[in-house]
Backbone as CSV, one residue per row, in Angstrom:
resi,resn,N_x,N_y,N_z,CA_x,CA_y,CA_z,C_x,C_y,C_z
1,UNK,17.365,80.776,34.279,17.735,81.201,32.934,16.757,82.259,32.451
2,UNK,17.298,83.261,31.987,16.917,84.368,31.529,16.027,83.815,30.003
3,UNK,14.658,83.971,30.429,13.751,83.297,28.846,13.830,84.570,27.719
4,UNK,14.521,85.427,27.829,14.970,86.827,26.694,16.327,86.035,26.250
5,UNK,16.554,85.446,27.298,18.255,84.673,26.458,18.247,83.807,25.914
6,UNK,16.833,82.795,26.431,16.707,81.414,25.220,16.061,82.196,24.043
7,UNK,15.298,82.979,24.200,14.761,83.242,23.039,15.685,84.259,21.612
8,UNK,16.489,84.561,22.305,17.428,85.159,21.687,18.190,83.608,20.597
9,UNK,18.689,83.218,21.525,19.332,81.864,21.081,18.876,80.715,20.306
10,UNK,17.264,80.654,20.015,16.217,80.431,19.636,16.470,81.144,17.775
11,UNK,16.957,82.206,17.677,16.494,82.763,16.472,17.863,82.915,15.529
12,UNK,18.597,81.548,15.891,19.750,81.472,15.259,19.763,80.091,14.836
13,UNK,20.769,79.742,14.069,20.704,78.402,13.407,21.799,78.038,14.269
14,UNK,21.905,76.643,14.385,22.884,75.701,14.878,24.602,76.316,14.677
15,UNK,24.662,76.159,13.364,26.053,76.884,13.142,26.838,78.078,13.126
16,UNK,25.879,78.953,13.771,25.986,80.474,14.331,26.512,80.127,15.792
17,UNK,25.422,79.343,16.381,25.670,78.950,17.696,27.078,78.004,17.996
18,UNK,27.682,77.448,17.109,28.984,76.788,17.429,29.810,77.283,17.605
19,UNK,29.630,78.859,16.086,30.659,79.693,15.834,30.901,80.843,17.210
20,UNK,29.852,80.953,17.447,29.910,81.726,18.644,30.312,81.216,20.264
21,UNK,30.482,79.845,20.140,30.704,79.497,21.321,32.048,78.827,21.236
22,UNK,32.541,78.698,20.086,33.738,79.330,19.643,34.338,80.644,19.863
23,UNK,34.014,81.692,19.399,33.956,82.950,20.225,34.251,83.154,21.571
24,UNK,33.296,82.651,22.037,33.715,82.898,23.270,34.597,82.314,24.555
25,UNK,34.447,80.695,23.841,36.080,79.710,24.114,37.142,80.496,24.155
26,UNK,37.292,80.864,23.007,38.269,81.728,22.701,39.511,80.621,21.877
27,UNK,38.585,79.569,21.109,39.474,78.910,19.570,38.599,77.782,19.627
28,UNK,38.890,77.087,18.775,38.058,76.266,17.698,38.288,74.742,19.224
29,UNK,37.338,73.941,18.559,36.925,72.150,19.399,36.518,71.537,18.568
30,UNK,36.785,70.544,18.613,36.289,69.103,17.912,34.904,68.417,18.680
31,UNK,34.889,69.233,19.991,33.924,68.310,20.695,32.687,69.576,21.250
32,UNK,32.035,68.670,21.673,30.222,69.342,22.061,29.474,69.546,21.137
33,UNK,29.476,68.517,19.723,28.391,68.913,18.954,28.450,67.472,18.314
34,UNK,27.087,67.291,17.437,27.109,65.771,16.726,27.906,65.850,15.144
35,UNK,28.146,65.245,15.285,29.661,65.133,14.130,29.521,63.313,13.353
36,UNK,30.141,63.487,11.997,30.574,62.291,11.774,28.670,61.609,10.744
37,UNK,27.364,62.572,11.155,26.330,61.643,10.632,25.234,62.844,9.755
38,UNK,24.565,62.605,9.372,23.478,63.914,8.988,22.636,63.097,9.367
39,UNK,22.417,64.001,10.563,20.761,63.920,11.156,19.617,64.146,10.117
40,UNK,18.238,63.940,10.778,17.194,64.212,10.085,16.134,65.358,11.072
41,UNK,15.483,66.221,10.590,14.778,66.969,10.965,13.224,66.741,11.202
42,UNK,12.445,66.046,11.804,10.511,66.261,11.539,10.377,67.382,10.607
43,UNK,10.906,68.737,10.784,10.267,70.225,10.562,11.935,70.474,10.575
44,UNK,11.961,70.327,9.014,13.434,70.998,8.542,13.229,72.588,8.505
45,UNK,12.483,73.516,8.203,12.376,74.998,8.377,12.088,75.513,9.381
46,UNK,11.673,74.100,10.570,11.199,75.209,12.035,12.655,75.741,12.632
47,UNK,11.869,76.945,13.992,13.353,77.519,14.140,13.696,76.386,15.088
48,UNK,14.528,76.847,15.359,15.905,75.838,16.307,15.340,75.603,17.586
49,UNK,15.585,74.567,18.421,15.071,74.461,19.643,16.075,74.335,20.736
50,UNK,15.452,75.137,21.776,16.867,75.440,22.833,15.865,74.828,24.453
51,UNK,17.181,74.048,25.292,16.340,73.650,26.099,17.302,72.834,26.995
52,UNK,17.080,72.893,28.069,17.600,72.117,29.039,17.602,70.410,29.046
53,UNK,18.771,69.588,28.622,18.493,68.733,28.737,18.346,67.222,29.591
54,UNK,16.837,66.417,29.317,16.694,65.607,30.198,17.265,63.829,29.301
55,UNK,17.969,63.019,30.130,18.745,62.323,29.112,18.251,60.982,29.529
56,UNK,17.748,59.831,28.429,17.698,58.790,28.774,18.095,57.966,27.724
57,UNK,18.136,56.434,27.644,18.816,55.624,26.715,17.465,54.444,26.396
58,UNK,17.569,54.062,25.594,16.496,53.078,25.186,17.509,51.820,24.339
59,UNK,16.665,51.010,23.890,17.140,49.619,22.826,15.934,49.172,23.068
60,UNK,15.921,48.173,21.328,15.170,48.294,20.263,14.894,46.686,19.970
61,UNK,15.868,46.211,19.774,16.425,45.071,19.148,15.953,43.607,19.755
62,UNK,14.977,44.190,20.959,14.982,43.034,21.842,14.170,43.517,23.132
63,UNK,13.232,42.409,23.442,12.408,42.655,24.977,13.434,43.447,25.882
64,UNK,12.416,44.175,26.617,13.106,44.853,27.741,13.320,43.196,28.591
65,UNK,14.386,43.220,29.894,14.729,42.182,30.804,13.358,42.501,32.078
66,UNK,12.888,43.488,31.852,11.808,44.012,33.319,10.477,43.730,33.063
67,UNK,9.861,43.058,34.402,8.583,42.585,34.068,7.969,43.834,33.786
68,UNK,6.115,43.693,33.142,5.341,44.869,32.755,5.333,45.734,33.697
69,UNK,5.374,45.495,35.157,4.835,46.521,36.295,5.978,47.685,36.529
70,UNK,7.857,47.009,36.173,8.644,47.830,36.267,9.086,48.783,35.220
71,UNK,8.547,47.926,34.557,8.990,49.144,32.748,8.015,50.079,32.789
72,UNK,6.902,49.598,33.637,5.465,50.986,33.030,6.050,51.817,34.262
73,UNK,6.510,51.641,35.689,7.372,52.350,36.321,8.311,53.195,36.184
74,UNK,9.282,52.698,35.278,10.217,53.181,34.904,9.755,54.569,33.456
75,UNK,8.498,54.016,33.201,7.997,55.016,31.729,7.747,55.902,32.221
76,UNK,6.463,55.958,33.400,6.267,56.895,34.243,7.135,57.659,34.648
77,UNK,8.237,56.981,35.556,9.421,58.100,36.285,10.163,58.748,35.180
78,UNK,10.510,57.950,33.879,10.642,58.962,32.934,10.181,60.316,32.635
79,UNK,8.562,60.416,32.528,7.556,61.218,32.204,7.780,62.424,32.985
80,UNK,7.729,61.894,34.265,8.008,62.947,34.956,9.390,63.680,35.466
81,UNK,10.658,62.964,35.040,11.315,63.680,34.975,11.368,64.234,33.776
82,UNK,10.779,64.300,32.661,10.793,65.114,31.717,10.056,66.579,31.628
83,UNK,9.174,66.558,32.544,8.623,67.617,32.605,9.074,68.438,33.567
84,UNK,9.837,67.795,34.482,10.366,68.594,35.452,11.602,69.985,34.928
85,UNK,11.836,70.607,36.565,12.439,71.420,36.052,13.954,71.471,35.972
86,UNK,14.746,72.229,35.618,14.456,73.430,35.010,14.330,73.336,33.552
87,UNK,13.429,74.099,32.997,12.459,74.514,32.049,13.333,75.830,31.130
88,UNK,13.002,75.559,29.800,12.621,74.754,28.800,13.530,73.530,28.942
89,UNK,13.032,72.532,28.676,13.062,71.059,28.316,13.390,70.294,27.135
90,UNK,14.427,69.930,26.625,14.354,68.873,25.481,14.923,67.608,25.486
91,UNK,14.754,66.443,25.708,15.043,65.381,25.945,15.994,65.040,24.605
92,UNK,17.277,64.379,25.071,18.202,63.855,24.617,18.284,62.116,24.575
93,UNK,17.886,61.457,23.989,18.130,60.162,24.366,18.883,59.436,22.748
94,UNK,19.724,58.342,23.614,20.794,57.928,23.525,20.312,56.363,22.774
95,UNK,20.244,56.043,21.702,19.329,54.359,21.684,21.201,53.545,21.423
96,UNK,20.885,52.558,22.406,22.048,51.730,22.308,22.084,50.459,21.891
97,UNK,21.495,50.383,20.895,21.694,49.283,20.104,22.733,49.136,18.940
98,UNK,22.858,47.710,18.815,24.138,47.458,17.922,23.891,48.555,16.394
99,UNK,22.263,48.492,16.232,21.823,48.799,15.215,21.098,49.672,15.337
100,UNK,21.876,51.423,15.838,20.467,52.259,16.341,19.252,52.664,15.565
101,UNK,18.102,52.734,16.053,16.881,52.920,14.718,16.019,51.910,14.258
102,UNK,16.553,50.578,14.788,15.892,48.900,14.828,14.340,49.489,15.093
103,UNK,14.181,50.322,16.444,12.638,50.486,16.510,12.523,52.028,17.023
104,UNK,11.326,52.637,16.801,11.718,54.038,16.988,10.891,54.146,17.960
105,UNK,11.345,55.326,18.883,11.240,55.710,20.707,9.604,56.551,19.936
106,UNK,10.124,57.035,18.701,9.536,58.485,18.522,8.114,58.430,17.512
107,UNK,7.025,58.805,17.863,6.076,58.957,16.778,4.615,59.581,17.539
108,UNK,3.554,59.191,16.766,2.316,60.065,16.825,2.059,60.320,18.693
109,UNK,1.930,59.293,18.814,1.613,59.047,20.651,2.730,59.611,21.530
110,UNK,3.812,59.228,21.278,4.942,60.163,22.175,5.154,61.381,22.021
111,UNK,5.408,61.898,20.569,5.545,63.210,20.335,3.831,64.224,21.179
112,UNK,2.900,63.595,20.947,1.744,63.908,21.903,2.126,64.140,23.078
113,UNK,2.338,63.254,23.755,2.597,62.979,25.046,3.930,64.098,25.510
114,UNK,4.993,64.152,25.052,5.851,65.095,25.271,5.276,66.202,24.988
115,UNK,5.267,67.144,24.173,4.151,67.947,23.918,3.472,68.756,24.822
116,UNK,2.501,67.732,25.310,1.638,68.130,26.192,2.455,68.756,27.668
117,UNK,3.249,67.895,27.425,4.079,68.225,29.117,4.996,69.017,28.854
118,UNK,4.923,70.031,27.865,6.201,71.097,27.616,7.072,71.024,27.597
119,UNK,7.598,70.120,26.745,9.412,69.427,26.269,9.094,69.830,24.684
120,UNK,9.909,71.207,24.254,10.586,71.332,23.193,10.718,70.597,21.856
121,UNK,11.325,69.646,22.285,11.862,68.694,21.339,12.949,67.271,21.793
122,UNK,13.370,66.803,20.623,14.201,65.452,21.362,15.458,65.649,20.264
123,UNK,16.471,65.151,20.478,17.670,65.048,19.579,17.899,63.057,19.906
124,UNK,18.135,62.769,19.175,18.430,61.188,19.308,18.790,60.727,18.220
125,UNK,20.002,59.774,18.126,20.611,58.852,16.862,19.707,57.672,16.717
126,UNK,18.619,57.555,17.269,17.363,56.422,17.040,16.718,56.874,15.944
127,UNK,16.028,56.782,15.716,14.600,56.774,14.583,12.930,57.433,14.857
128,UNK,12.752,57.596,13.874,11.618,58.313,14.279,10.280,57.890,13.168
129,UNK,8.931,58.212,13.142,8.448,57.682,12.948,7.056,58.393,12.596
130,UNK,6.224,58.258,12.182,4.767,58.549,12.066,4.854,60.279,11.696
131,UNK,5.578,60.396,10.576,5.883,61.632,10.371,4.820,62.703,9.877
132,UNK,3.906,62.103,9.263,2.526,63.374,9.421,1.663,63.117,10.597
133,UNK,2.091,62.553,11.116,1.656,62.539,12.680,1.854,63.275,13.560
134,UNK,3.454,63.872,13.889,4.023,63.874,14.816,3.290,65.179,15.341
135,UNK,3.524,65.651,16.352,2.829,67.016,16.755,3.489,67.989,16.802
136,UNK,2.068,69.297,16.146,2.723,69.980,15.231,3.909,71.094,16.230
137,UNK,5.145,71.381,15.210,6.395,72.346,16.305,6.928,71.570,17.269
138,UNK,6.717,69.709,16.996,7.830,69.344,18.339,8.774,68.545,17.593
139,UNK,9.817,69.436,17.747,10.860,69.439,16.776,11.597,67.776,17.025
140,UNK,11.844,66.883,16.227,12.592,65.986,16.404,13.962,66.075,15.629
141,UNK,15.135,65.715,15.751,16.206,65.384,15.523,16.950,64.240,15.589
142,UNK,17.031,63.146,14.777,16.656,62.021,14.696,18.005,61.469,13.810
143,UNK,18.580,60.218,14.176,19.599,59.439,13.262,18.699,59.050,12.241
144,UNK,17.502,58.654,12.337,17.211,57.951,10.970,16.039,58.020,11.022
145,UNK,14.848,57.166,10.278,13.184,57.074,9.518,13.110,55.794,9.995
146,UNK,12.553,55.346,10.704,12.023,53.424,10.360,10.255,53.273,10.711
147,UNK,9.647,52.469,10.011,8.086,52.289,9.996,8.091,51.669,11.647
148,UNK,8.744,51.204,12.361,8.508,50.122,13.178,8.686,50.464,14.582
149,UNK,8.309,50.332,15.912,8.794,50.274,16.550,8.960,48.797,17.585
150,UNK,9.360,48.393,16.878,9.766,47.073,17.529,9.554,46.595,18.860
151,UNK,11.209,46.271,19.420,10.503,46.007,20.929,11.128,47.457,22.370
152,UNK,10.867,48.662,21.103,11.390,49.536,22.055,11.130,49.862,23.532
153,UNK,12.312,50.432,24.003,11.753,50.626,25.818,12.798,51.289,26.124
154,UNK,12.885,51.658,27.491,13.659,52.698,27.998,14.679,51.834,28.828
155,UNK,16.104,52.490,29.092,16.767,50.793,29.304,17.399,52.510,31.507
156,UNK,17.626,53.463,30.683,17.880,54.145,32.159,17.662,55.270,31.205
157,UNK,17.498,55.628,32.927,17.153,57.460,32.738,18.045,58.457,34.089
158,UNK,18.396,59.830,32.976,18.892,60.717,33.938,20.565,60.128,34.163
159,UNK,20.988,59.622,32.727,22.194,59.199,33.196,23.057,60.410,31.874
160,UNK,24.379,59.783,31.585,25.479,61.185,30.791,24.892,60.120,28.713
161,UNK,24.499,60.506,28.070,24.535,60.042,26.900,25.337,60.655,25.667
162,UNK,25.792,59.995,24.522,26.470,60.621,23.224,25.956,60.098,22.647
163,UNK,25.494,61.208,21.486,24.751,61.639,19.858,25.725,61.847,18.830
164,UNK,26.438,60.694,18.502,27.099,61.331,17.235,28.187,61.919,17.695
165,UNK,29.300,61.453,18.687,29.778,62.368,19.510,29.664,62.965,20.630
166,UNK,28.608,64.016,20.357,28.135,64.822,21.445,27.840,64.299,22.739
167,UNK,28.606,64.074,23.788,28.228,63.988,25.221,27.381,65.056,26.079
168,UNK,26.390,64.252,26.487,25.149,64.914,26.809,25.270,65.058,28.622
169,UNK,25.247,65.632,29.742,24.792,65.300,30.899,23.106,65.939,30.788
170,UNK,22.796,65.411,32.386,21.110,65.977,32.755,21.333,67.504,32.592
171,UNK,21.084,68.373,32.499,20.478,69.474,33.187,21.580,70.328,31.831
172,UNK,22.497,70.016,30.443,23.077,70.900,29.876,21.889,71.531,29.015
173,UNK,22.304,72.627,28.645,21.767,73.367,27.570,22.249,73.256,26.096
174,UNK,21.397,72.929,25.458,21.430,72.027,24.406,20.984,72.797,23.199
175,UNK,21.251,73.085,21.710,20.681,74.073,21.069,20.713,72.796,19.543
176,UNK,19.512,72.994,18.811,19.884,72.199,17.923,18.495,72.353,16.712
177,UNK,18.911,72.111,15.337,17.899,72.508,14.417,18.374,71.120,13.308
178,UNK,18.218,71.327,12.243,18.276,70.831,10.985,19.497,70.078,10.784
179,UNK,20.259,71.078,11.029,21.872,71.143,10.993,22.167,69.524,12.123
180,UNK,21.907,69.593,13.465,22.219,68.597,14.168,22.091,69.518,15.847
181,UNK,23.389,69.299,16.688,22.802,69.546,17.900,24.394,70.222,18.381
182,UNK,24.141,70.965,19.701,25.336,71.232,20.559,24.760,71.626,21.788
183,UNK,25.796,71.213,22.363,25.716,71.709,23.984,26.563,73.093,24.274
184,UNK,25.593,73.833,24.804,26.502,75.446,24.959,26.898,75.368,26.527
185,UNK,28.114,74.904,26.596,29.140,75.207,28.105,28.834,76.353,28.672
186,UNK,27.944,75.496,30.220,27.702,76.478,31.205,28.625,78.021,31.364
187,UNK,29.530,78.281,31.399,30.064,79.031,31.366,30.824,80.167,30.216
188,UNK,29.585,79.706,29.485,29.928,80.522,28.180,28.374,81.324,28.359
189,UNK,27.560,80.371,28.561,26.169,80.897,28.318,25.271,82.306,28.116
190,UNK,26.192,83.212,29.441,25.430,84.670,29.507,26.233,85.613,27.917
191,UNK,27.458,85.071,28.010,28.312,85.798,26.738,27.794,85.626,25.247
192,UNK,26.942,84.515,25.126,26.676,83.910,23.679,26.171,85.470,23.247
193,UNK,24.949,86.354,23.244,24.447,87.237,23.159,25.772,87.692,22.246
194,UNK,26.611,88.333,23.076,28.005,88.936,22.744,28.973,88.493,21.590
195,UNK,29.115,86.956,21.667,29.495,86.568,20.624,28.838,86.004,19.481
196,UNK,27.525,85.565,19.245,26.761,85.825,18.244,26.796,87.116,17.471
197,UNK,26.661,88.401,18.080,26.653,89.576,17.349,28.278,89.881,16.579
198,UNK,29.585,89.039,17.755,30.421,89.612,16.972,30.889,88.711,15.710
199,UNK,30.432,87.128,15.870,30.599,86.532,14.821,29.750,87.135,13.506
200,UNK,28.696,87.690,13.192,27.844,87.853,12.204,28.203,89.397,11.704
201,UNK,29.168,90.144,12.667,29.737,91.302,12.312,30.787,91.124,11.486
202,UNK,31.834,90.297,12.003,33.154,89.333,11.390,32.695,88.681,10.082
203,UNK,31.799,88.147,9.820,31.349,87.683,8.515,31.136,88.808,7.724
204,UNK,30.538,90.103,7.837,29.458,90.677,6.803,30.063,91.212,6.207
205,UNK,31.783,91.718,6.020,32.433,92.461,5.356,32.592,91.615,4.235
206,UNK,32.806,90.265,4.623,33.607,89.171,3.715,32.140,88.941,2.748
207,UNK,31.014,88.802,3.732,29.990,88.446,2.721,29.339,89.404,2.001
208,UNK,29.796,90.408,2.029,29.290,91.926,1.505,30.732,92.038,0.154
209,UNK,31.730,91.864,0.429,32.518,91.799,-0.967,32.463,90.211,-1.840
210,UNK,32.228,89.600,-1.043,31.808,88.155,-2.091,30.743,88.438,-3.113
211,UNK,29.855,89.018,-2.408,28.304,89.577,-3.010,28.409,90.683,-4.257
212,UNK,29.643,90.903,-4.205,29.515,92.699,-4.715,29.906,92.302,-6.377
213,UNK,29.568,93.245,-6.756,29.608,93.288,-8.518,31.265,93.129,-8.872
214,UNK,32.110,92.696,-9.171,33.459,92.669,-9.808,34.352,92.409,-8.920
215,UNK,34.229,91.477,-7.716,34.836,90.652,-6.840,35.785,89.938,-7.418
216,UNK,36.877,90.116,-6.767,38.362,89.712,-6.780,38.825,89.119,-5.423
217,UNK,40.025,88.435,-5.866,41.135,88.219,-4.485,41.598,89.227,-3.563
218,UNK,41.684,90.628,-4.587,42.435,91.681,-3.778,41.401,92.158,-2.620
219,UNK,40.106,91.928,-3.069,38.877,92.293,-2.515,38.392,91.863,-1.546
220,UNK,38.748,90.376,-1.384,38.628,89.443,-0.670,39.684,89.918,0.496
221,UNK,40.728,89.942,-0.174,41.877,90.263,1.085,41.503,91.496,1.879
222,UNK,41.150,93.118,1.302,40.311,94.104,1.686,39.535,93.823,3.409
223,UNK,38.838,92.484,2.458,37.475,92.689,3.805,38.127,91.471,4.915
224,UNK,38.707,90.776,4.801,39.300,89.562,5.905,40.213,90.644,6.632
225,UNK,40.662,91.574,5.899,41.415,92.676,6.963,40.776,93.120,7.409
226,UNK,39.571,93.630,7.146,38.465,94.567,7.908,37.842,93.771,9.516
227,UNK,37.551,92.310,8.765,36.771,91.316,9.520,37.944,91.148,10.615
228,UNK,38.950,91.224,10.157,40.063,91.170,11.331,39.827,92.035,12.950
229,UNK,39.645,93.380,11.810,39.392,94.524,13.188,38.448,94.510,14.266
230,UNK,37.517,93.519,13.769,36.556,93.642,14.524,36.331,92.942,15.704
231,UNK,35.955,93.669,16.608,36.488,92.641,18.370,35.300,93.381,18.968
């Protein structure tokens, strides 16, 4: 992956990026993005985080079934598939409890720990935690706030997870800020460039006569014809 193309993709908000991958579908979906909840942000003004994702599932609610030697195993092989490649990195995990958010995956020590090993950020309908803690620019995206982390643990890793919808595999490219999250379909990917510019072209007529001093309907109609032309 071209790092001029994440970073490009990087300096857009979530809902540019839908609209555009819309665009380049070529019509509107109900699916590849989290829907149905309002997420929460660590760093609601940071920019957006784009990243290859690594996917695992946790629960909260209750002892892991694995003695200590296989869960600290299993934390480990986590770890390191998180840092692995391909790069940039943001871990997606999935908490499957009746009650997601019972205990949170996420706070001062993990967000460290990820961090350090160059993972982006995390998107997850779990909870999060130790919020002037967390470390600084690692963006979380989070179902909810809880003080606790209970009897959290990692239940598999490297398997397909859904956020609110959003079906996640290993290795998609994942874009997500404030707003919530999406997965940009391999085969849209090199075009986004293309359709980002033409979605924000398609808008500016409409948002340039909305804006304007003595705005009307007729005016309105004017620029949706204009926004029409543009391909």
């Amino acid at each position: 992956m071209d790092e001029r193309l994440l970073q490009h993709l990087r300096e857009f908000d979530t809902p540019t990026i839908c609209n555009a991958i819309e665009d380049a579908l070529g019509h509107r979906s109900t699916e590849g993005f989290t829907r149905g909840h309002t997420m929460i942000a660590a760093f609601p003004h940071a920019k957006p985080i784009v990243g290859f994702a690594k996917t695992a599932t946790i629960r909260a609610s209750a002892p892991s079934a694995m003695d200590k030697a296989a869960a600290r195993a299993l934390r480990l092989a986590y770890y390191e598939y998180a840092q692995s490649e391909p790069r940039p990195t943001l871990v997606v995990i999935q908490d499957l409890d009746e009650t997601p958010g019972t205990g949170a995956f996420w706070g001062e020590v993990n967000t460290a720990i990820h961090k350090g090993l160059g993972v982006e950020g995390c998107v997850t309908n779990g909870s999060i935690r130790d919020l002037d803690m967390v470390a600084p620019e690692f963006q979380l995206i989070a179902g909810s706030i809880g003080p606790s982390h209970a009897f959290v643990h990692l239940v598999e890793i490297r398997v397909p997870v859904t956020i609110y919808g959003m079906r996640v595999n290993d290795g998609d490219l994942v874009h997500a800020d404030r707003h919530g999250a999406t997965v940009i379909p391999r085969d849209v990917i090199a075009r986004m460039p293309e359709s980002i510019d033409r979605v924000i072209r398609q808008e500016k007529p409409i948002l340039a006569a909305a804006r304007s001093e003595g705005f009307d309907v007729a005016m309105l109609a004017r620029a949706m014809a204009e926004a029409d032309e543009i391909h």
